[in-house]
BAGU-73725 format. One record per residue: z, x, y of N, C-alpha, C in turn. Coordinates in steps of 0.02 Angstrom, whole numbers, plus 50000, padded with zeros to 5 digits. Example, Ala and Ser with C-alpha at 12.3 -4.5 7.8 and 13.67 -1.06 7.14 Angstrom:
residues 2
503905066049716503905061549775503905066049835 503545064249888503575068449947503945064550002 
This chain:
residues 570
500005004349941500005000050000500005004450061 499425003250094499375007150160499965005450208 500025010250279500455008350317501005008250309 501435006650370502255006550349502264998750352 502734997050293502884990450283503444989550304 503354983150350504134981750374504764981450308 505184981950337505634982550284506124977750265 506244974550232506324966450220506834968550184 507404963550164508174964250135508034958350085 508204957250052508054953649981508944953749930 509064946849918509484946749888509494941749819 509224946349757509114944849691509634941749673 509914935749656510414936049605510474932549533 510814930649489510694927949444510244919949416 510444917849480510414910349489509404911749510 509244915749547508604914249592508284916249518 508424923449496507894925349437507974922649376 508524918649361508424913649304507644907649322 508004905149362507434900349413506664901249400 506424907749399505654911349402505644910249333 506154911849295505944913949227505814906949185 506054901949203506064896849202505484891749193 505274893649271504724889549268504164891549247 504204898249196503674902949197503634899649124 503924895949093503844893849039503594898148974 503964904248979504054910748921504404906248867 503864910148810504034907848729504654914448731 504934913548647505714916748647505434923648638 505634927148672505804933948681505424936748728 505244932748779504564934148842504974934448900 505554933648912506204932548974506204938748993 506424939749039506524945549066507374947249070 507254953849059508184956649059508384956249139 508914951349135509184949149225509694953949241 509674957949292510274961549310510864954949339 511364955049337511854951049331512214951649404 512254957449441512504956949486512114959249541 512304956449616512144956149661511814963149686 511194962349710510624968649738510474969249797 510244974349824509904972149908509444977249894 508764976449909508184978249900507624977449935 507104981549942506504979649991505864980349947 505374978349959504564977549949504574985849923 504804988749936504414997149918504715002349873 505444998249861506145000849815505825002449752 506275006149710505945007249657506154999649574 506414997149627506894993549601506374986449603 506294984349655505834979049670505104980449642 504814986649644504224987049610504484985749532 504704988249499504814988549442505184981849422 505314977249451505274969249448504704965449434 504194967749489503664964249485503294968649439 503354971749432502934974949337503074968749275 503854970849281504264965049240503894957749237 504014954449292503724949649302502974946649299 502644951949315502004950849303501664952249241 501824957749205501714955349130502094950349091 502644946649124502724940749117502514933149116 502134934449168501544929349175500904929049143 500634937049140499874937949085500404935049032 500654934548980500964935648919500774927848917 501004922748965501084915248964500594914248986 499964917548998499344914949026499584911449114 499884913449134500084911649215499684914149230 499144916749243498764920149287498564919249367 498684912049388498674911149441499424913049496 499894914149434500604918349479500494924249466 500084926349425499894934949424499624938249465 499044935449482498624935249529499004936149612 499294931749616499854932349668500264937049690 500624941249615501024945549627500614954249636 500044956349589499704959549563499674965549644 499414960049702499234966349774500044966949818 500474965649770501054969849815501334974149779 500874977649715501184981649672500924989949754 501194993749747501145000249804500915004549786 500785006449716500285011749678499545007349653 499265010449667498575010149688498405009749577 498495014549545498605015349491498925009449441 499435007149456499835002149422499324996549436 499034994149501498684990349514498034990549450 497634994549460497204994249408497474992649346 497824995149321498074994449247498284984749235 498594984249303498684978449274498314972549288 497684973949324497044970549311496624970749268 496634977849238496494978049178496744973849104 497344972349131497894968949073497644961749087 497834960349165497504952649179496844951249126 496354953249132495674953749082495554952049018 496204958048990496444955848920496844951348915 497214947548944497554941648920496984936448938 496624937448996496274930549029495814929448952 495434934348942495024934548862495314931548815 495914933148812496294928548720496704923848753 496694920148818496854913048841496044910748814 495574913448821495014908648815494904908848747 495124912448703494904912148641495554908548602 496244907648622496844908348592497204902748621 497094902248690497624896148733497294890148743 497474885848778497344877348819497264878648889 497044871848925496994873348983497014866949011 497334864049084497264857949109496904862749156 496194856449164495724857849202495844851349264 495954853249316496084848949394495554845749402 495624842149439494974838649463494554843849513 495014847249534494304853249579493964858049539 494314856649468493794861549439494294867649409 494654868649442495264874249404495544872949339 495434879249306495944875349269496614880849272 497094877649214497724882749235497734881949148 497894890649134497854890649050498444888449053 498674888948987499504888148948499484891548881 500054893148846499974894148791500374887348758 499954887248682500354879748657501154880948619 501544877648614502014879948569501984881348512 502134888148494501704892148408502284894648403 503144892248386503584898648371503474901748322 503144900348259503054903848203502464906748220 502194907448290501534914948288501104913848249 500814908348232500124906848176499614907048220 499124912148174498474912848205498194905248242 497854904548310497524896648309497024896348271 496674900048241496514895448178496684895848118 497184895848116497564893548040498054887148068 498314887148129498734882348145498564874848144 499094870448096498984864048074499054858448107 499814860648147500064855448203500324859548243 500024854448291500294854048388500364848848388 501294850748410501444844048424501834843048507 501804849348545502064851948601501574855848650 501664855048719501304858148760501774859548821 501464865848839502314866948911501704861148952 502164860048992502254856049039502004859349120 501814859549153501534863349220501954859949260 502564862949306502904859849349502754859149401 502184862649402501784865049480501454857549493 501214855149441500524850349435501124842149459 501844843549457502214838049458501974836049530 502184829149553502254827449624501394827249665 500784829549648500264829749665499774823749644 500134820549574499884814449572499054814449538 499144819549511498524822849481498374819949414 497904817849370497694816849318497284821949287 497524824149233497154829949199496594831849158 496164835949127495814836949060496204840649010 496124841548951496584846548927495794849548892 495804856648899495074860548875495544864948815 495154867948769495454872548723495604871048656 495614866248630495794862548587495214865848511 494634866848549494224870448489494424875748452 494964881348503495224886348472495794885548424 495614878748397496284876648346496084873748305 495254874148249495034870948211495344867348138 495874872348128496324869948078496854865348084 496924860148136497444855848163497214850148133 497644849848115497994841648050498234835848110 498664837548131499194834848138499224838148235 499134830348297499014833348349499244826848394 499944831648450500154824548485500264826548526 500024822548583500224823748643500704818948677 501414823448712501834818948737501844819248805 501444820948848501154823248913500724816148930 500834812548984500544806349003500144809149073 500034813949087499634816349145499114818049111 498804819249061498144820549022497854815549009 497144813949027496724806749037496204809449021 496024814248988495414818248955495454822248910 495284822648842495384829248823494604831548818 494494838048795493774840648761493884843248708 493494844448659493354848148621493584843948553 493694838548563494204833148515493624833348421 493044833148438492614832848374492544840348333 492864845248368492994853148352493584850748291 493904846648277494514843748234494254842048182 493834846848140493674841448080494074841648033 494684845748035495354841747986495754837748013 495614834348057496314831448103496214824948078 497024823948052497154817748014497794814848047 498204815248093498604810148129498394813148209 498224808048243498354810448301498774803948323 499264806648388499634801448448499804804048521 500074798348548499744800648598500524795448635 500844797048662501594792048708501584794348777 501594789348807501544788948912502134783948908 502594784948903503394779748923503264780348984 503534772349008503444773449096504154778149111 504344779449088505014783349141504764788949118 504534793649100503894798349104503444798849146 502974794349156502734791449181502734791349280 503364789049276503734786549351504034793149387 504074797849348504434804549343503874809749375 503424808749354502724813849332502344811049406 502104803449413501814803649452502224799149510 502404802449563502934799949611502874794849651 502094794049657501724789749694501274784949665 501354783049602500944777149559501354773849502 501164768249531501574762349489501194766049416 501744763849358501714766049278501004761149273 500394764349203499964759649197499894766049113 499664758449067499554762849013498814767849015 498794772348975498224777548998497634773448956 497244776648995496794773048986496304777648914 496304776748841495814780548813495314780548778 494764780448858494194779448858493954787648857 494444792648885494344798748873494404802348828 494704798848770494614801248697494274800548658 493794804048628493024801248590493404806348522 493444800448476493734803148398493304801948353 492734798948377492194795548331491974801248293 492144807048307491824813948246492344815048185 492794812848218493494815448148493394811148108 493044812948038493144808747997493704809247950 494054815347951494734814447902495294809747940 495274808547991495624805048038496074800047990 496684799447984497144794847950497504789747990 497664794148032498514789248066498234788748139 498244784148190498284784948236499024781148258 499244785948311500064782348327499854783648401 500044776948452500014776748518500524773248552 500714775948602501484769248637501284770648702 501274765748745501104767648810500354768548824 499824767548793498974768348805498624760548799 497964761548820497694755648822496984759748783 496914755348721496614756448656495844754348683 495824748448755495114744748722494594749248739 494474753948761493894757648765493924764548722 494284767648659494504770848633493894772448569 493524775348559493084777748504493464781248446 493134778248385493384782148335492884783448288 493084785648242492824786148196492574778448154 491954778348108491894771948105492374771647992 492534780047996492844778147901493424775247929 493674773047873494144769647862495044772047872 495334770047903495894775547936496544773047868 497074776247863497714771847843497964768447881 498104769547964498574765148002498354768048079 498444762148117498354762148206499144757548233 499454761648248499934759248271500024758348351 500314751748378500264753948452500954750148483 501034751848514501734751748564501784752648627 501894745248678501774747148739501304748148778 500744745348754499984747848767499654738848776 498854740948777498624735148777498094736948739 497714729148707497104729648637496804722948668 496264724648635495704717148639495594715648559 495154709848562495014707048502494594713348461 494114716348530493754722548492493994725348464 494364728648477494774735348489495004736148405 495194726948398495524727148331494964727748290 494344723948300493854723448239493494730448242 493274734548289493314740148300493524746348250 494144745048253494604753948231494694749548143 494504755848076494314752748036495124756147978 495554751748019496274755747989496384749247923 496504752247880497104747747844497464743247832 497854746347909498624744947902498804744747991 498834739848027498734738448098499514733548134 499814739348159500384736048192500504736248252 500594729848306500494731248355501094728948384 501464731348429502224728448455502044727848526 502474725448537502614722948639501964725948677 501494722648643500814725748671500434718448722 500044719048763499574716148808499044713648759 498914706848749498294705448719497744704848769 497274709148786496704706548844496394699448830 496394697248765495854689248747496514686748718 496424677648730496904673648734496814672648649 496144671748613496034671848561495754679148504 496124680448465496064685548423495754682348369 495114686148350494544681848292494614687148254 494824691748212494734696848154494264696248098 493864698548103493294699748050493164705848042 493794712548045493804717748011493914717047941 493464721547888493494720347834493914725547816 494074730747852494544735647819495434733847824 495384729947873496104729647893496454725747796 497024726347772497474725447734498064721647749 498154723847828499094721647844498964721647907 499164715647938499044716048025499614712848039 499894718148089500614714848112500584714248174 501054709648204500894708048283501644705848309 501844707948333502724706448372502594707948434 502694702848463502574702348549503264697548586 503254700148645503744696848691503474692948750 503234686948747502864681048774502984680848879 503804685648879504034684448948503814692248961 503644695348925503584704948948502814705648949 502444701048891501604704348877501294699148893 500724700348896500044695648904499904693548833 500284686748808500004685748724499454682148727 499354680748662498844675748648498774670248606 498404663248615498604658948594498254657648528 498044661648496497614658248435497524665148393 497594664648334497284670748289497094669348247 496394671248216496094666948171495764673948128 496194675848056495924679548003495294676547960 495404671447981495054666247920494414671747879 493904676347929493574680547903493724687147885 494234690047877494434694447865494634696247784 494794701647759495004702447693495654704447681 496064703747753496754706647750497244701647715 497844704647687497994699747617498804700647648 499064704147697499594704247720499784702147801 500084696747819500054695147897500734695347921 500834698047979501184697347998501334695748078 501694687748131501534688548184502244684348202 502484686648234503264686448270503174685148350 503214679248382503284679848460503994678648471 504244680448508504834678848542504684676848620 505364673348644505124672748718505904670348740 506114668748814506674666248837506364659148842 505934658348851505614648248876504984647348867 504514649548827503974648648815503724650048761 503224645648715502994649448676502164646548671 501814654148683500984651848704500734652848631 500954654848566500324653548505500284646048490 499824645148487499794635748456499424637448398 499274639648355498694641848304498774646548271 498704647548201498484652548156498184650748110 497394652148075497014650548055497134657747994 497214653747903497264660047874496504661447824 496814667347801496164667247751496444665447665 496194663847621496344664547565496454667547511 496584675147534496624681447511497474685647522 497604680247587498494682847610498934682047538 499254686047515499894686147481500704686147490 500564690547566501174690847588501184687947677 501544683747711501334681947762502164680447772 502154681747841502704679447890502384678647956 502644669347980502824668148046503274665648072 503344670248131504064667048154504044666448232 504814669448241504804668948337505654662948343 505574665148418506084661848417506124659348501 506484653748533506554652248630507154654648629 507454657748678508264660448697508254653648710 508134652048749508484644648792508434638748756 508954637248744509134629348681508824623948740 508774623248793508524617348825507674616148834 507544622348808506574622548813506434619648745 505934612648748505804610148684505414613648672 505374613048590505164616448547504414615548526 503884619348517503324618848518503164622848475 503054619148392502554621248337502094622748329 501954630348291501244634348290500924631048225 500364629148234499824625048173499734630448129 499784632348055499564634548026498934630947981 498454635947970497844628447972497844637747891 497634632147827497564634647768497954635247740 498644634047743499444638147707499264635747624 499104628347641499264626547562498674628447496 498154632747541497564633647487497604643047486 498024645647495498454652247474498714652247401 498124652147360498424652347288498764660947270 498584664847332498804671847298499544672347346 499864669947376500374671947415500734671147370 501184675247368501794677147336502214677847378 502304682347436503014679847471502684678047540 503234672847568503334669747635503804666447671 503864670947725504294672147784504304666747825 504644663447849504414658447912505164655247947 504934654647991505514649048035505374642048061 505634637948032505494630948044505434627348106 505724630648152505724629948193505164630448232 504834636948212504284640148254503454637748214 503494634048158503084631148125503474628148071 503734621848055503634616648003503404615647958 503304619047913503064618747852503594613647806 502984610847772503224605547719503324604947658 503934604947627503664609847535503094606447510 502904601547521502234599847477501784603347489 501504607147575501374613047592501314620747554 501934619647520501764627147486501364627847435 501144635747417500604636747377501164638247314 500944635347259501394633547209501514640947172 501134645147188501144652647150501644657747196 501994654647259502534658447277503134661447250 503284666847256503794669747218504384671647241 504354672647321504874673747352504694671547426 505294667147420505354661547502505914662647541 505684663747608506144666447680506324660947698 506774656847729506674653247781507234654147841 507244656447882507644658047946507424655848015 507764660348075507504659348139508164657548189 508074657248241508694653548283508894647748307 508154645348319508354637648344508404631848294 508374624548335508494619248287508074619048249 508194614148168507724614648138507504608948151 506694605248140506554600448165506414596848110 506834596348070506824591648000507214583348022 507164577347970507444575347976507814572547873 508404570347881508844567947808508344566547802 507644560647799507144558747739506864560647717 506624569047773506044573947723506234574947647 505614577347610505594581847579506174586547565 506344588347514506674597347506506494598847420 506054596447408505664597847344505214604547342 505874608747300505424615747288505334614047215 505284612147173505324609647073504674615147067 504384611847128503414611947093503314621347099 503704623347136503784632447110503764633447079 503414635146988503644638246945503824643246953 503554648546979503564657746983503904659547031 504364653047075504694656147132505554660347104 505564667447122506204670647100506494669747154 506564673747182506854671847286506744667847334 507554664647322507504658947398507924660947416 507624660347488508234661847546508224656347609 508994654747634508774649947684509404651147712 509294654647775509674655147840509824649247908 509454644347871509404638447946509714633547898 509534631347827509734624147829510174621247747 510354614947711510274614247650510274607047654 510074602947608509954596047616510304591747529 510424587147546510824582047489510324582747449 509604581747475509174581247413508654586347385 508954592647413508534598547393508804598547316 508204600647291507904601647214507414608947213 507884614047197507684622247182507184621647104 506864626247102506564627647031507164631547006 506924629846938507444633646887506914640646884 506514642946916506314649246889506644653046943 507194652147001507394656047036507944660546989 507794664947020508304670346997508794674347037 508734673347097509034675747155509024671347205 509714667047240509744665247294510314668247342 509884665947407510504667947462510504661347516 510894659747520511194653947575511494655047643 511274653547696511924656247750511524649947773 511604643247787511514636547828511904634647881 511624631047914512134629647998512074622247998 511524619647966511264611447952511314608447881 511574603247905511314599247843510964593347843 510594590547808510254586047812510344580247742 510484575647766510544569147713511364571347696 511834564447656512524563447644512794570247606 512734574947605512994583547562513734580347536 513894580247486514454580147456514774586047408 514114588047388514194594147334513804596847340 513704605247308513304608247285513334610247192 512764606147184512974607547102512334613047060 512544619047056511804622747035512054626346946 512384620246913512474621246865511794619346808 511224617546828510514615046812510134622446804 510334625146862509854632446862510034637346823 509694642146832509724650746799509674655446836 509924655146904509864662046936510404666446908 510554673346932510824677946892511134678346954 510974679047030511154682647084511334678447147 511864677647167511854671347223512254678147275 511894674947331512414676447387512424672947472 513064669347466513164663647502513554662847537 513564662547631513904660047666513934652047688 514414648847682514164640847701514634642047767 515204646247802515564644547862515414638047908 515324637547950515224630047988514524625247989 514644618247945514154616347926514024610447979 513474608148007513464602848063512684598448032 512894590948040512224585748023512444581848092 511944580848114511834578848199512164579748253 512314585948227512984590448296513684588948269 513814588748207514454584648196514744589048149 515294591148141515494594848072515424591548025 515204596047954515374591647920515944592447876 516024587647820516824587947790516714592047750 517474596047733517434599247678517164596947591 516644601847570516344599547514516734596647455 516824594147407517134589747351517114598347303 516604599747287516454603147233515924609547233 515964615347201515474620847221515524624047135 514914622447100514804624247051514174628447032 514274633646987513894637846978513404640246898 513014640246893512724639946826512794645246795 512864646046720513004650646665512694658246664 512124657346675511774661846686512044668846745 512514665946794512574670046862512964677446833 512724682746857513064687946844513484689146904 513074691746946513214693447030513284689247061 513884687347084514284681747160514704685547216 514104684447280514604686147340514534679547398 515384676547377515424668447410515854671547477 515624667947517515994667547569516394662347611 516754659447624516584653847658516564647647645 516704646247578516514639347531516524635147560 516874633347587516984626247640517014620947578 517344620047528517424618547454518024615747429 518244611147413518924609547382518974612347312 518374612647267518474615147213517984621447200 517794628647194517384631247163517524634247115 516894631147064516954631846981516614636646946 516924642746929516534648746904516524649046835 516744642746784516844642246730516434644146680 515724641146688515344643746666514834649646652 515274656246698514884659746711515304667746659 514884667746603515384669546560515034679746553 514454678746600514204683946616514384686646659 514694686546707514904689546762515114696546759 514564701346800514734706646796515044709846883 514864705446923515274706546996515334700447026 516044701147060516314695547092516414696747157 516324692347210516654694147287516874687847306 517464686547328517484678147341518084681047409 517724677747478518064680847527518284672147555 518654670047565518944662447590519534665147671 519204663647717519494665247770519624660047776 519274654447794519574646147834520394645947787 520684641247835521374640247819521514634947823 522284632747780522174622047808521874621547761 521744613647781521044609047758520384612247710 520384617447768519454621447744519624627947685 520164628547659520284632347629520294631547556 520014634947488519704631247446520564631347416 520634624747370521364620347336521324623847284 520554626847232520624627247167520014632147168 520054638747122519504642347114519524644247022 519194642047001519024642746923518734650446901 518974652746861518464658446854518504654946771 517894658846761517714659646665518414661746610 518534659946575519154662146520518964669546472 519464672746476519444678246458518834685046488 518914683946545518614688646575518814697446557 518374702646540518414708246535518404712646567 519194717046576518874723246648518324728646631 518224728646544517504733446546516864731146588 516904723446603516184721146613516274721746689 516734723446736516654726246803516724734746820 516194736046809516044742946835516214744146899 516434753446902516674754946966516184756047004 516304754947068515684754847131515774761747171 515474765247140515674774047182515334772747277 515654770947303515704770747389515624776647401 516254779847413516304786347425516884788847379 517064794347397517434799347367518324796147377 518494792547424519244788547460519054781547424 518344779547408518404772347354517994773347309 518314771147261518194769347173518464763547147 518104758647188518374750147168518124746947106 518194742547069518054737647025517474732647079 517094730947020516744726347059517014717447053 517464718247073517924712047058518204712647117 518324707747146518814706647223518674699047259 519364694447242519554691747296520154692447366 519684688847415519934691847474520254683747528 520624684047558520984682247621520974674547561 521284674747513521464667947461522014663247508 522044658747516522524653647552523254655547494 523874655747500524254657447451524314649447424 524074645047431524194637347401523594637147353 523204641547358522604641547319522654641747252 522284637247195522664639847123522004642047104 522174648847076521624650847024521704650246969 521294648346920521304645246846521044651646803 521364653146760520974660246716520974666946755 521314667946793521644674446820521674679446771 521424685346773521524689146702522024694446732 522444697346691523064700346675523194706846705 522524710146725522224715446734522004714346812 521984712246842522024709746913522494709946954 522484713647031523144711447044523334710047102 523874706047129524004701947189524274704547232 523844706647299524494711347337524884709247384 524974699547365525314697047411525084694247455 524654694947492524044693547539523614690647544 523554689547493522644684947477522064690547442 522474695247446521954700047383522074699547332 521474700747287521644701447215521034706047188 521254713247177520764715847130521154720447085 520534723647072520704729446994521224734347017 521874737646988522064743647042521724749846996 521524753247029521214759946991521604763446947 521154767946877521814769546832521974775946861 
């Protein structure tokens, strides 16, 4: 450096040169050794040159070159200078052959290196799943390219969690790339760009249509409808937070298609993808733009799934199926008990000779057992709101032969009639419908019950405690809760290999008489290894009214006074 340089006072300390090193975004062992205590130094010291040595092969190393560049003409030997333009050269060369780059809209770009802690050649490397971050690029409100991506032909597996990139290149250079994703959270989002409302990205700048190993696509936060892919056949397109069109879906030729709290652009969804298998759809009616109609009817997908929720509205009126579904759930639910209730049409349910299981809430569609497809095997029925039955319907399941699993979380009726081919039920009801006096399922053969009845109501009214709660021969496994029962009769259940009978109500609601089977065996209750502090019997009653009589109590049981009664360990 020619001339005399004014002479400037400079005070290094721990806090400023952590700071540099920092934002310099050095992989592990690229930091620079910090002197720890306080310095005073000028531009020409031997001390300050030999910083910016430090520092500046700090920056070639991370591909900084534009802070290299910066520091490089206040080196004071004429000599050092060359050398480390010379060095600049060689790193700028294996950034272009080795690193990434966000390219600006003026045309710059700024390299990076990707995160590689295990040092794998880029082309042997499988996944990137990290990129430093440019802190410089924060606050400018800038939208990016990402260039470089070719120098990584062996990448499987490629995600970007950076929501300032709205372009990549080199994306068809991937001909092993089998998951890609891609997440813009708005508080990311809101963070990154200081001055623009959150909007999902738009990827129309991603052209994937060359990857044909392409498997998984995972997206949260993007907007899919202008998005190219490949036209083989994917395993799964997942999206989250984003928005899709009807295209978008018939379009991308996945599998296996789940879409959550997403924007529908068309009010009607027509699917006549033949690849799709499983299409799931869970939306929030007060958060997204839904839609009112979905119609598979042409499709070959054999699994459905579509859930709206809302606080006061519900916009599907329609689902049109195909005859190929096996497994199907619809549901949804209104927060607000004062918004009447408005049933989604299922148009085909009952000509589903292949469904085997189905999900639904009565509430949110009405289905009628004469409705069901008689080859069902396992039946849901839940949801939150009222059910919109009345005591004269129907509750004729008989015509089930092959049904094993029923389940019903909303309701039970005087004149429901189960198939004897169930083998597993579970009960938790809040309604009843028609005069309930009893439950008598001494007719059936399930092996497995598990049943809350706690507070039972027929037209807002409690109802009385039951007469009788009987159970058929066959039952191995019982977890009762709740009986709401004057008598329950376990007499016949001479199989019983686990018991749970928990009776909290007290008073009145508390069961008078509980029967178990005669001569019950403690070999036939096995211990339930929990953890290492429990090694219980699978035998246990709990919170028993002490007026309660149990009939056939076995000997081997024991009372701790309380309302417990189980095995004590040997």
């Amino acid at each position: 450096m020619k001339g005399i340089l004014k002479m400037k006072k400079y005070l290094y300390t721990l806090l400023s040169l952590l700071f540099v090193a920092t934002i310099s975004s050095c992989e592990k062992g690229d930091l620079l050794n910090i002197i720890t205590q306080d310095i005073d130094l000028n531009e020409n010291s031997k001390e300050y040159q030999q910083y910016l040595k430090e520092r500046i092969e700090s920056y070639l190393k991370t591909y900084r070159f534009e802070e290299a560049k910066k520091l490089v003409p206040k080196l004071t030997e004429e000599e050092t200078q060359k050398r480390f333009w010379v060095l600049y050269n060689k790193y700028h060369q294996e950034a272009l052959t080795q690193g990434c780059g966000y390219i600006l809209a003026s045309g710059d770009t700024l390299f990076l290196k990707v995160m590689n802690i295990d040092e794998i050649a880029p082309s042997q490397l499988k996944a990137l799943t990290s990129f430093y971050d440019y802190l410089e690029l924060k606050g400018t409100n800038q939208e990016t390219t990402l260039w470089g991506l070719g120098n990584y032909p062996a990448l499987e597996t490629l995600s970007f969690p950076s929501c300032f990139v709205s372009k990549v290149k080199d994306l068809d250079k991937l001909k092993q790339l089998r998951v890609f994703s891609l997440t813009a959270d708005k508080e990311k989002y809101e963070w990154w760009f200081t001055s623009k409302a959150f909007k999902p990205i738009d990827m129309a700048g991603y052209d994937l249509s060359k990857n044909d190993k392409l498997d998984s696509l995972l997206f949260d936060g993007v907007d899919i409808s202008n998005l190219k892919v490949t036209p083989n056949t994917m395993r799964l397109l997942s999206l989250k937070h984003g928005i899709y069109t009807n295209a978008s879906l018939n379009n991308i030729h996945a599998r296996n298609i789940d879409i959550e709290n997403s924007d529908a652009a068309d009010d009607e969804l027509i699917i006549n993808n033949k690849a799709i298998q499983r299409l799931s759809i869970e939306t929030n009616a007060d958060n997204n733009k839904p839609f009112k109609l979905i119609n598979v009817a042409n499709s070959s997908l054999h699994k459905l799934y579509v859930v709206e929720t809302s606080m006061e509205q519900r916009t599907l009126k329609k689902v049109i199926l195909n005859e190929n579904i096996d497994t199907l759930t619809i549901g949804g639910y209104i927060s607000r008990g004062d918004v009447p209730q408005q049933s989604v049409e299922l148009v085909g349910l009952s000509r589903l000779n292949r469904l085997k299981c189905l999900s639904y809430n009565p509430d949110f569609s009405p289905i009628a057992t004469k409705d069901l497809p008689k080859n069902i095997e396992e039946l849901y029925i839940g949801g939150s709101g009222n059910v919109p039955y009345k005591d004269g319907d129907s509750f004729d399941y008989s015509h089930l032969s092959k049904l094993k699993i029923y389940s019903n979380g909303k309701f039970i009726s005087a004149n429901m009639k189960l198939s004897t081919s169930i083998d597993s039920i579970y009960l938790f009801p809040s309604q009843v419908f028609g005069d309930l006096k009893a439950l008598d399922f001494s007719g059936l053969k399930f092996t497995k019950a598990d049943i809350y009845i706690g507070w039972l109501t027929r037209n807002d009214v409690e109802l009385p405690i039951l007469k009788r709660f009987v159970f058929p021969a066959t039952l191995k496994q019982l977890k009762l809760s709740n009986a709401q029962s004057e008598v329950v009769d376990l007499s016949r259940c001479t199989h019983l290999k686990d018991l749970y009978v928990d009776d909290s109500r007290t008073g009145e609601r508390a069961i008078k008489k509980l029967i178990l089977p005669k001569n019950l065996k403690k070999s036939d209750f096995k211990r339930q290894h929990k953890s290492e502090f429990e090694n219980d019997y699978a035998f246990k009653l709990s919170d028993i009214n002490n007026e309660t009589v149990i009939e056939n109590l076995p000997s081997w049981v024991e009372n701790d006074g309380n309302g417990t009664y189980s095995v004590p360990n040997d």
